[in-house]
N, C-alpha and C positions, 0 to 999 in steps of 0.2 A: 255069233248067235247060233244055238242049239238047231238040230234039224224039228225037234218038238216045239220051241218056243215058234222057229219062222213062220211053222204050220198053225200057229194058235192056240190060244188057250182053251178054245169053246165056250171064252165068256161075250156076252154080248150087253153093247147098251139097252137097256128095259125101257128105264123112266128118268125123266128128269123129273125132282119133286122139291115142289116149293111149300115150306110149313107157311101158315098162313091165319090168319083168323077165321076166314069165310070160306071154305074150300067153293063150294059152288058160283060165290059171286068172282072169285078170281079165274077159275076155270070160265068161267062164261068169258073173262076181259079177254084170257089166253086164245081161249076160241075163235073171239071175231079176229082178233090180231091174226091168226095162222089159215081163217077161212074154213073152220072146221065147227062140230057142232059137239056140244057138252057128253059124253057118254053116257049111256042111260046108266038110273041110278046114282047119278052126281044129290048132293046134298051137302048141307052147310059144314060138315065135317071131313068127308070124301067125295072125290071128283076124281074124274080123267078126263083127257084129248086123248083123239088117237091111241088105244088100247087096241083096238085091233084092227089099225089101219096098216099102212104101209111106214118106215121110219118112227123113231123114236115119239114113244106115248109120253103127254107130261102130267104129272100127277099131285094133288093139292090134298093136304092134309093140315087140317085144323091144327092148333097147338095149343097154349092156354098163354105161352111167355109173347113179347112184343118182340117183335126183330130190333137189334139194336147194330150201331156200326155199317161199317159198308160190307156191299156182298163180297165174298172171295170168291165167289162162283160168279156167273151172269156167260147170259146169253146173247152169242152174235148172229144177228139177223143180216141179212142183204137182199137189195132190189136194184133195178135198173130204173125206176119212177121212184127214185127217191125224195122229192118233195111232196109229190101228191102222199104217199105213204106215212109221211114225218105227220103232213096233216092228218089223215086218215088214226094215224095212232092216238094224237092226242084228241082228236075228237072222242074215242073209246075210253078215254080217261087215262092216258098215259102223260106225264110231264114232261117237258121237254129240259134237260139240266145243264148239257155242256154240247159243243159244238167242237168237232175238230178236224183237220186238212195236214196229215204229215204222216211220215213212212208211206208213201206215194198213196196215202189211202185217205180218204172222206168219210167221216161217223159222224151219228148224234149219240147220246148218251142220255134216255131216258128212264124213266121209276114209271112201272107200271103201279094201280091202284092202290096199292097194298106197301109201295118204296121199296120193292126190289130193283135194281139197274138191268138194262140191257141196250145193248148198243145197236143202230141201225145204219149199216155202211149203203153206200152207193156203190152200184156196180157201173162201173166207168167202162 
């Protein structure tokens, strides 16, 4: 590795962006999920979390097509109150899909409102 590359590109994560139908109503689901509040100027096209907080902003953009297929992308969450949490999520309208216990790790494997996947591990 180059002495340039070791020191970085100067690129940094921005946004994680989910195309969406509702940009406001999934921002809101993302919101309570992370304990954050919608950014001002959120609407049924454009949204954000955390745009100018501390760690990666997520950002929701209307589309016109349906998502089709499974994500290639998804998002890995973790907590040490993994069950009160599991409930917590689907109470917010997330679905619960698969369950799993191996490579020494504990996950759920949930679709938030909209059927994107994200996974919720347990911190052991």
């Amino acid at each position: 590795m180059s002495a340039e590359s070791a020191a970085g590109s100067g690129i940094s994560l921005e946004h994680v962006t989910f195309d969406c139908a509702d940009a406001a109503g999934l921002a809101g689901f993302w919101a309570r999920v992370m304990g954050r509040e919608v950014d001002a100027g959120g609407n049924e096209y454009f949204a954000t979390v955390n745009k100018h907080g501390a760690g990666t902003a997520l950002m929701f953009l209307q589309v016109p097509e349906p998502r089709t297929g499974k994500n290639r992308l998804h998002l890995d969450l973790a907590t040490r109150n993994w069950s009160d949490e599991v409930d917590r999520l689907v109470g917010l309208g997330a679905k619960r899909l698969d369950e799993y216990d191996e490579y020494g790790a504990h996950w759920i494997t949930l679709a938030d409102p909209e059927g994107n996947l994200f996974d919720l591990a347990e911190i052991r």
